[in-house]
C-alpha positions in Angstrom: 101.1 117.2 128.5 104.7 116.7 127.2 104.8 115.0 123.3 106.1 112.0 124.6 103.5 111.6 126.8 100.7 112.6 124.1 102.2 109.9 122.0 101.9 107.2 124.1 98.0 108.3 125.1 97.3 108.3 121.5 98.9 104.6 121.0 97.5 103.3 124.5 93.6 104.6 123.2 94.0 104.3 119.9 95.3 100.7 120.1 92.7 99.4 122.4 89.6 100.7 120.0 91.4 99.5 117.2 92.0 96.1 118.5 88.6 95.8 120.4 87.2 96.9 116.5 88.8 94.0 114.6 87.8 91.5 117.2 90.7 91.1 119.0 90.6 89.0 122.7 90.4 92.1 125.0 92.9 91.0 127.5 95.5 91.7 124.1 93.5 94.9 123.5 94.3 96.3 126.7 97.9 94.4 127.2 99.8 95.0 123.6 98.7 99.1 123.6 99.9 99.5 126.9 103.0 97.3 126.7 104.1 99.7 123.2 102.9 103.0 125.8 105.3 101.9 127.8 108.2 101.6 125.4 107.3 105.1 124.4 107.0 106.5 128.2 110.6 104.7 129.0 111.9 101.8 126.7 112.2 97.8 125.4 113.6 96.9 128.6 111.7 99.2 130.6 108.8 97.8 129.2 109.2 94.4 129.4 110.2 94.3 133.1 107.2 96.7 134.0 104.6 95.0 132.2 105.8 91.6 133.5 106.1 93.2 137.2 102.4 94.8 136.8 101.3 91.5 135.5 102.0 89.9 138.2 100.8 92.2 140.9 97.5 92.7 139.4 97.2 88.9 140.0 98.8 88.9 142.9 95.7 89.7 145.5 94.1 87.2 148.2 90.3 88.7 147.6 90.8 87.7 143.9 90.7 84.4 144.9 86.7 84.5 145.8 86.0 84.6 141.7 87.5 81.2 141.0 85.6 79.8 143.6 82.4 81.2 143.2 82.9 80.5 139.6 83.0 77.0 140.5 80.4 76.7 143.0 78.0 78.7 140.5 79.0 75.0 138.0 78.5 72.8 141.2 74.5 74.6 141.5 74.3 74.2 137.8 75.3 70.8 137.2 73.3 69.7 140.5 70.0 70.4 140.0 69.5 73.5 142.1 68.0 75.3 139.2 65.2 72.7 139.2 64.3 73.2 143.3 64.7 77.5 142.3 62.3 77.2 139.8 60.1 75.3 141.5 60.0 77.8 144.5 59.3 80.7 142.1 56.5 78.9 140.7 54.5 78.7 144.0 55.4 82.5 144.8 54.3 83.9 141.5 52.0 80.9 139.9 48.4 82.7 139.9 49.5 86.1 138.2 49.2 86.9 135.1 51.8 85.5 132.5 53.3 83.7 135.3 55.8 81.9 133.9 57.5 84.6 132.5 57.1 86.1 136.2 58.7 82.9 137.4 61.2 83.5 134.8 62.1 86.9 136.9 61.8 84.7 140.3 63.7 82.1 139.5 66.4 84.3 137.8 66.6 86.4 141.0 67.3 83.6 143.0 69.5 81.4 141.2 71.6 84.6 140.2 71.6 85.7 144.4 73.1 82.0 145.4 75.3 81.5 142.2 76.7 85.2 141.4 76.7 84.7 137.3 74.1 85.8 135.5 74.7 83.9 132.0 74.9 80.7 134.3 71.5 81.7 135.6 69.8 82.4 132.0 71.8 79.0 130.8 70.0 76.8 133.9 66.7 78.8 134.2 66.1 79.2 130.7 66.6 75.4 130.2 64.4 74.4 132.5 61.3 76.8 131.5 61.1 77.4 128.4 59.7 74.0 127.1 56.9 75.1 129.2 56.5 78.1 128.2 56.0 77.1 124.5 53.0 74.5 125.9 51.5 77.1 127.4 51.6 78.9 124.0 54.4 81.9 124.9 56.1 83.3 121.7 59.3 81.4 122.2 61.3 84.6 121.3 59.7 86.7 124.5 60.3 83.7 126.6 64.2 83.7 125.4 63.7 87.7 126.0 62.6 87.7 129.4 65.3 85.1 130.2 68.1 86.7 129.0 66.5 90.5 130.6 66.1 89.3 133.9 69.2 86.9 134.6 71.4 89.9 135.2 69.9 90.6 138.5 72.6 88.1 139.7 75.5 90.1 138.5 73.9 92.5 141.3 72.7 90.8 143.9 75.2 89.1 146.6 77.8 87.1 146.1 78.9 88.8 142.6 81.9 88.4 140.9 81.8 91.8 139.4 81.5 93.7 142.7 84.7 91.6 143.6 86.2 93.1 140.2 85.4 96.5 140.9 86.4 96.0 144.6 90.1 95.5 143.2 90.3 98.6 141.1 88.2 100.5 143.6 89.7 99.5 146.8 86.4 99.4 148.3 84.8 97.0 150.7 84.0 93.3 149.2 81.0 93.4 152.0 80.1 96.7 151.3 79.8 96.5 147.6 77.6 93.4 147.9 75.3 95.2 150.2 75.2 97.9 147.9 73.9 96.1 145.3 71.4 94.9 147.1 68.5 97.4 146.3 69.6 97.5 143.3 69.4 94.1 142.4 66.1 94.3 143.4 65.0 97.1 141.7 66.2 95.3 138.2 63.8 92.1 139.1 60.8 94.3 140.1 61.1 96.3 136.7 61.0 93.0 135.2 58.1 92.3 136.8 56.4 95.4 136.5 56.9 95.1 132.5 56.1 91.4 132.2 52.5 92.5 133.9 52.2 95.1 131.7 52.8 92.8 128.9 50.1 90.4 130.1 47.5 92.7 130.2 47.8 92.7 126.3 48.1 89.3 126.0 45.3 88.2 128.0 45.7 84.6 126.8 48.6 84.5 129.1 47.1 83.7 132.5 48.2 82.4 135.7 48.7 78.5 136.3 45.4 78.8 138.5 47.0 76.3 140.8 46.9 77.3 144.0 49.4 74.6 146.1 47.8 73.3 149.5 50.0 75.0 152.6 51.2 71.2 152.4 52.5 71.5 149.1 53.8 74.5 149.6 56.0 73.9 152.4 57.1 70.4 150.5 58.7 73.1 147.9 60.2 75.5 150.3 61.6 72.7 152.5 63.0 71.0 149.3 64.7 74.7 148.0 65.8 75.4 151.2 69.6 74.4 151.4 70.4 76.1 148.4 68.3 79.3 150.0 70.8 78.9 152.8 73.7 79.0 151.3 73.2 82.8 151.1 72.6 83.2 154.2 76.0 81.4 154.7 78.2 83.2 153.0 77.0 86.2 153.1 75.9 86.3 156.7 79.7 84.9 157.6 80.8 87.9 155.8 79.0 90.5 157.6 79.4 88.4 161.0 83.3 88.9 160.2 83.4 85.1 160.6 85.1 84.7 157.2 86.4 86.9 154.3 84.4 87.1 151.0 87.5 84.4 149.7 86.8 82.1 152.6 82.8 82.1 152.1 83.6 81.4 148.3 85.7 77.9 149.6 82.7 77.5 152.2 80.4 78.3 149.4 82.3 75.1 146.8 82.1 72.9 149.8 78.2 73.9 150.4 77.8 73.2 147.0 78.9 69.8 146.9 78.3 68.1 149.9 74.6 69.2 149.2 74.4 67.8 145.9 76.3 65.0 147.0 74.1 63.9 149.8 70.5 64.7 147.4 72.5 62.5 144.6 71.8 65.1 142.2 75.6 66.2 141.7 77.1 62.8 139.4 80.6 62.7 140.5 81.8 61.8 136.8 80.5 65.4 136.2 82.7 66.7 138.5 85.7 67.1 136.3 83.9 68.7 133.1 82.8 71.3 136.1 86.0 71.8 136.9 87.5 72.2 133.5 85.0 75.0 133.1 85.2 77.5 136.2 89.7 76.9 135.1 88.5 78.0 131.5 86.5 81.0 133.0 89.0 81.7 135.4 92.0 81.6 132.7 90.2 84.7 131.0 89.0 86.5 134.4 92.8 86.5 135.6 94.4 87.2 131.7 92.0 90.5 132.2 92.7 91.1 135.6 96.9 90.8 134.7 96.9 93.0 131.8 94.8 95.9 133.6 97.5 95.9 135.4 99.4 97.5 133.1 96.9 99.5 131.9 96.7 101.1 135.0 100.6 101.6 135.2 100.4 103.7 132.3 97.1 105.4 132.7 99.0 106.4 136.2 102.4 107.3 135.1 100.7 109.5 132.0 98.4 110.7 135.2 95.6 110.5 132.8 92.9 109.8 135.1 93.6 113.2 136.6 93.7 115.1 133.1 90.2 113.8 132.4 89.1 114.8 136.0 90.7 118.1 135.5 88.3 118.6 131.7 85.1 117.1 133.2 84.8 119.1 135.6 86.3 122.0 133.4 83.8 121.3 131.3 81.0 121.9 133.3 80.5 121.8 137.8 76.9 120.5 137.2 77.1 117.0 139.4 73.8 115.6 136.9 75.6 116.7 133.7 78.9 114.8 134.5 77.1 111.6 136.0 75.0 111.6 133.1 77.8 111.8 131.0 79.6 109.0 132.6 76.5 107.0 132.3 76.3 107.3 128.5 80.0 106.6 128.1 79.7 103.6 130.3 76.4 102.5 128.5 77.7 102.6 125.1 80.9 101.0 126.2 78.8 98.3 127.8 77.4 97.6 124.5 80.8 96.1 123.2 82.8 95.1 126.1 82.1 92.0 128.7 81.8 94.0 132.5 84.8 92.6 133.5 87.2 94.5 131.3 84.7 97.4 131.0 85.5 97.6 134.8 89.3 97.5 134.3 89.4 100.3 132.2 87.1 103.1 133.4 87.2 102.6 137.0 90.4 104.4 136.8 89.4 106.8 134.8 86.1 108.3 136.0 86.7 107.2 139.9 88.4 110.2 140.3 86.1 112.5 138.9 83.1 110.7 140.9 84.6 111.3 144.0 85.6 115.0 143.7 82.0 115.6 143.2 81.3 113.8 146.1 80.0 110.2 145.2 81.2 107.8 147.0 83.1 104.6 145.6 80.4 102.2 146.7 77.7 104.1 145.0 79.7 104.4 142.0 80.7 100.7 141.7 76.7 100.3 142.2 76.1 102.9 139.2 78.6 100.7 137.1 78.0 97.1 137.9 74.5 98.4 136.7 75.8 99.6 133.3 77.4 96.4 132.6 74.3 94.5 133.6 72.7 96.5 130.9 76.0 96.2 128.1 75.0 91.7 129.4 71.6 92.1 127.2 72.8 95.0 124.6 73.4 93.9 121.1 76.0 93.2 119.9 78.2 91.7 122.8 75.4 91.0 125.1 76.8 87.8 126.0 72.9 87.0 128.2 71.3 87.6 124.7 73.5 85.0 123.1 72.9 82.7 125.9 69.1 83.0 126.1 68.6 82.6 121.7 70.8 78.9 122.3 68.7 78.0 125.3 65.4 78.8 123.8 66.3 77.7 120.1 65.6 81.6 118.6 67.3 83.8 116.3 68.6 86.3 118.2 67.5 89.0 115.8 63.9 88.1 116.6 64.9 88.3 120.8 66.1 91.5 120.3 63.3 92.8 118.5 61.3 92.2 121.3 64.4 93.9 124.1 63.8 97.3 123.7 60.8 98.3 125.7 62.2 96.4 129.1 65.5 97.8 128.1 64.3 101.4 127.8 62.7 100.6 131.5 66.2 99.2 132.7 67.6 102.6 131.8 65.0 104.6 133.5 66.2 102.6 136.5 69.6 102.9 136.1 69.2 106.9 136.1 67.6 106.0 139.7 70.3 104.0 140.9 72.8 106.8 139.6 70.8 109.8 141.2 69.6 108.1 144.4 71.9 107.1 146.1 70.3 105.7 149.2 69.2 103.0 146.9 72.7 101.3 147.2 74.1 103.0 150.4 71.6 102.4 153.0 71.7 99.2 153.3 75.6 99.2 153.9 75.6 102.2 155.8 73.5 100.4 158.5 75.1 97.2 158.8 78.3 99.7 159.0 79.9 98.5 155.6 80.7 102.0 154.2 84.7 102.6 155.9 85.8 98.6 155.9 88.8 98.2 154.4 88.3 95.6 151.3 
């Protein structure tokens, strides 16, 4: 490595942890360190015309146009009462077990998440509608608010997901095949969940089941009523793998869905319709001001061909496959624990990709191994924007949440060393539907 070269590296990772440290937006983290690498690597001019070039073609891609939409069809569920039928639908499915609110706290998190693709928007909705409830039925409010914010990131992994449509961009992977992927995942987050929230119960056994069975009658009322929003799923994601639609298409069939359903059950106002709007453009703005400024990130990391120095030392360091992916893990966990996923993405795809794949893991299983990391940084103090979420919804402190986190958290980590060293957990399912070589 050349000095000028080993200058700019320093400035590039030196700025970003000193902006990220004193609370800059990260978007100017990653933007201002690599705009001044650039000056270094070639000069003023040079580094105004790249950075405004790369700017532009980071933001420049038709599949990036599926998170604005599903952004907005998330608000449309939201706003429209879908949460309320979800809920509902988890209740008869899990109502006689023990603790089974907080089990249809999981449920209804699962679903939500699976037909919205945003996990804070799940905690926000589920959380709102449960945890009155739960406080009746004499729950410690702060392990309601816990269980909230632990189990809503299950929709950051199950299909349609903004993230995998992230990670799809720096990855040039398969939309379809990434959502597949995280799948069995997804699932395996929820039944942890569940698996804890039993285990709590049996210590609290004041925390039984409603003991309300519902008549078939009943029963089917409930499904019936939950049923459009269960469809929309099928939908978009079945258009998808049908190759009746690209994953941007499904997420404009998916806004339509949205609102002609809550149009037609009159629980979407349409004077609410422009507060929704507002807020999928505000969420949006920051998405796209992240997406632009990696692109310059990755001009630098690319032209300083640092992604292959670090590839070069890892595996320098050691050729033991476990020691490198747990390495990566850590890395990505503890980076996870002060960056949103989004940027988190940005930044280290680049970086480790390489290595991943020259010991033989394949980009889908990787983007399944990192999409669970950031699922994990969503309810890690202190970003964890899920555990911020959850204390507002459930009116907590969030110290006292996180003081009850840590043994489901520990249990998340156990299963994200499965996801990371089992790969069949996240590749089998897109490997049969023939997922695994589709272009993006």
């Amino acid at each position: 490595m050349d000095t000028q070269v080993l200058i700019a590296t320093i400035v590039l990772i030196g700025g970003i942890a000193l902006f990220i440290a004193i609370g800059l937006p990260v978007a100017y983290a990653m933007g201002l360190p690599s705009a001044l690498a650039i000056v270094i690597l070639l000069s003023w001019d040079g580094a105004a015309l790249t950075s405004a070039q790369r700017i532009l073609a980071g933001s420049n891609s038709f599949p990036l146009l599926a998170i604005p939409f599903f952004i907005l069809a998330g608000g449309l569920m939201n706003t429209g009462g879908i949460a309320q039928r979800l809920i509902d639908l988890a209740l008869v499915v899990s109502g006689r077990l023990p603790a089974s609110l907080a089990q249809t706290t999981v449920v209804a998190n699962a679903m939500f998440g699976t037909v919205s693709g945003a996990s804070v928007a799940a905690a926000a909705a589920v959380g709102t509608v449960l945890n009155p409830p739960m406080r009746q039925a004499g729950y410690d409010p702060k392990f309601s608010a816990m269980i909230n914010a632990v189990s809503s990131p299950a929709g950051m992994l199950l299909p349609p997901s903004n993230t995998f449509i992230v990670y799809s961009l720096v990855s040039g992977s398969s939309i379809a095949a990434l959502f597949m992927a995280g799948v069995g995942p997804g699932l395996l987050w929820a039944l942890v969940c569940i698996v804890m929230v039993a285990l709590y119960a049996r210590k609290h056994p004041e925390l039984k089941g409603t003991g309300e069975r519902p008549t078939v009658g009943q029963a089917i009322i409930v499904f019936l009523r939950a049923l459009p929003a269960l469809l929309m799923i099928v939908v978009v994601i079945g258009g998808i793998l049908a190759g009746l639609f690209t994953a941007t298409e499904s997420a404009v069939i998916a806004v339509l869905y949205c609102l002609a359903l809550g149009l037609a059950q009159r629980t979407l106002p349409v004077s609410s319709l422009p507060s929704v709007l507002l807020e999928a453009s505000k969420v949006t703005g920051i998405i796209m001001l992240l997406i632009g400024m990696s692109g310059v990130l990755g001009w630098v990391l690319s032209f300083a061909r640092l992604p292959g120095m670090v590839a070069e030392s890892m595996l320098g360091l050691t050729d033991s496959k476990v020691i490198i992916v747990l390495i990566i893990m850590v890395v990505l966990l503890l980076a996870g624990t002060v960056m949103d996923p989004t940027p988190a993405i940005l930044i280290f795809t680049p970086i480790f990709l390489p290595v991943v794949t020259e010991l033989g893991i394949s980009p889908i299983h990787f983007g399944a191994m990192m999409v669970f990391n950031m699922c994990l940084g969503n309810i890690s103090p202190p970003i964890g924007n899920n555990l911020f979420v959850a204390a507002r919804v459930g009116d907590v402190r969030l110290e006292g949440l996180i003081s009850r986190l840590w043994p489901f958290f520990w249990a998340l980590v156990v299963a994200l060393f499965v996801v990371a060293f089992v790969p069949a957990l996240s590749e089998w399912l897109p490997t049969t539907l023939g997922l695994m070589d589709m272009a993006p």
